[in-house]
N, C-alpha and C positions, 0 to 999 in steps of 0.2 A: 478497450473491451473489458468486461468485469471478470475479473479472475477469482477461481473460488478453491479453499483445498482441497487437495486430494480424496475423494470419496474412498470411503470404506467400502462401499459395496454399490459400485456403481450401476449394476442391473438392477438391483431396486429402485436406484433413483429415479433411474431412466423408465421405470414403470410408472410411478408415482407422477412423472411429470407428462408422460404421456397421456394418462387417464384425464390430468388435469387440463391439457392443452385440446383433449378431444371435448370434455365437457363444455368447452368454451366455442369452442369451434373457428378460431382465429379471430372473435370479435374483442374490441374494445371497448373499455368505457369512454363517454361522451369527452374526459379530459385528457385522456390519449394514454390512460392505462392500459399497457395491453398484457402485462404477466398474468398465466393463467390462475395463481393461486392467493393475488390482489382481487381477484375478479367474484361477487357474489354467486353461489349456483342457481341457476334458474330465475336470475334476476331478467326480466323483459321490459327495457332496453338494458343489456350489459350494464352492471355498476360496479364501480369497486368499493372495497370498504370504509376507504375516505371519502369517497363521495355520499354515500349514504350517510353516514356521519355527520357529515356539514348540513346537508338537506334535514336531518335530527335533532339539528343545536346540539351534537354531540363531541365532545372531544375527538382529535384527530391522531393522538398518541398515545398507545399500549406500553404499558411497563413489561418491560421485558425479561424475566426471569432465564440470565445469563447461564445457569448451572442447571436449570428446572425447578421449580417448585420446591421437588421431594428435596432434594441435597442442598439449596440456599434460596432465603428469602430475601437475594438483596435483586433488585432492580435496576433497569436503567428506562427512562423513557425513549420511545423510539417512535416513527409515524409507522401509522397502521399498516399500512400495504408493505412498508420494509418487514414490520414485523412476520407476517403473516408468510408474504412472499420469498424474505430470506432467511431471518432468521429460524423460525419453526421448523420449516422444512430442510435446515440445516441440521436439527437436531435429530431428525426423522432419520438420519443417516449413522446416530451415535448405536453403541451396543444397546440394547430394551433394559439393560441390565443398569446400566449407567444410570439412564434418564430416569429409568423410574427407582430404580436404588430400593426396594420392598421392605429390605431389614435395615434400609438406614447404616450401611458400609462405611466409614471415614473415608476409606480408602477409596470407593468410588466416587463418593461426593467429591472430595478432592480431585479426580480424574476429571469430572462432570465442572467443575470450575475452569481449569485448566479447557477444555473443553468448548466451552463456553468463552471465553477472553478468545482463543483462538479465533471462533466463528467471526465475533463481535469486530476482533479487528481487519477482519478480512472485509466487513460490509464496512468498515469507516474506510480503509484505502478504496476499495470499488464507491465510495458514496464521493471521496474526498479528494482523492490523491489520483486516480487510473488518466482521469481527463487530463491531467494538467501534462505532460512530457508531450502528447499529442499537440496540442494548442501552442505549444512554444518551438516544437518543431515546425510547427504548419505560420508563426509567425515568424522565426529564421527563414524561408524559403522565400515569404515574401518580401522581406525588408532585402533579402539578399537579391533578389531579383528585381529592387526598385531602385533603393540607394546604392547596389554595389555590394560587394564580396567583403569588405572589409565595415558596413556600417556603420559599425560600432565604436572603432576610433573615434577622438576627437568628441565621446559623448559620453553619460555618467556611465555608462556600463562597459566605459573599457577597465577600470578596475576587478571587474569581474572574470576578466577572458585569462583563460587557462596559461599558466606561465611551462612554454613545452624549451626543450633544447634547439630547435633551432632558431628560436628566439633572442637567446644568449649568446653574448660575446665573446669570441672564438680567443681561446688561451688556450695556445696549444704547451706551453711551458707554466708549470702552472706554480715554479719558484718565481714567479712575475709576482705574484701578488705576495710574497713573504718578507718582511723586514729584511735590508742587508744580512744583519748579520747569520738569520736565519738562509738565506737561498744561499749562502759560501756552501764550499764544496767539501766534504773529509776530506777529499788530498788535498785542500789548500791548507796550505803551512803556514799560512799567515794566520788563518784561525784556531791556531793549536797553542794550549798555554805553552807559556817559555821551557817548562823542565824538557816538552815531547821535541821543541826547538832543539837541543840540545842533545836529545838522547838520537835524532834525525840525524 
């Protein structure tokens, strides 16, 4: 499930996203868009803005102004409905003062970078990374439920499986594994140079 951070002020969000979800009114676009802020207003039938797009011979990706505008003009290409859907209305949440930066701040532009890299990588784990622990869990359950509890033995991925202590070979003495002359004893006298022989 996509995980997003922490809102600054989350009764705004939750207004913003309302207004957008009543605008829409739970419909979808025809390619199974259904976020409401992908979605064109008063488009009849629902579209979203990649779909129009394509239907325009238009490009399908928004350079995305990480920081905004005012405080840095460097870009990233993004597809349109992420932009629009996640990341703008990610920034919808930043302070007014940030985004739009009026006197050109260092100090906030710099916050508004920082800012921005945050947002940016929370939509590449949620685009990239959220599905994949789901799908390797939901593939353990079934190999374990077809092949057997143990799999993975006997195949290239037993390399991979986690080395735990009950795995390891019980040394309960653990001058077992040290050179003679290493596991002797202090009180043995026989390991003592000649002078301690003597003064014994």
């Amino acid at each position: 499930m996509p995980r997003k951070p922490p809102q600054r002020d989350p009764s705004a969000a939750y207004v913003r996203d309302a207004i957008a979800a009543r605008r829409i009114a739970g419909r979808k676009c025809a390619c199974g868009e259904g976020r409401p802020w992908a979605l064109i207003a008063k488009s009849d039938p629902v579209e979203c803005y990649e779909c129009r797009r394509k239907r325009e011979g238009k490009t399908t990706f928004d350079n995305h102004h990480l920081a905004g505008k005012t405080n840095n003009l460097g870009t990233v290409p993004t597809p349109v409905n992420d932009h629009i859907a996640e990341l703008n209305t990610a920034q919808y949440d930043w302070p007014k003062q940030t985004l739009e930066n009026p006197e050109g701040c260092p100090l906030l532009a710099a916050a508004a970078c920082v800012r921005g890299v945050i947002d940016y990588l929370h939509y590449l784990i949620n685009k990239f990374l959220v599905w994949i622990p789901e799908m390797l869990e939901s593939l353990s359950t079934f190999l374990r439920e077809n092949m057997g509890a143990k799999w993975w033995v006997g195949t290239e991925l037993e390399k991979y499986a986690p080395r735990r202590r009950d795995h390891l070979p019980d040394n309960p003495n653990p001058t077992n594994n040290l050179p003679p002359e290493d596991a002797k004893s202090d009180n043995d006298v026989s390991a003592r140079n000649p002078d301690e022989k003597l003064a014994a």
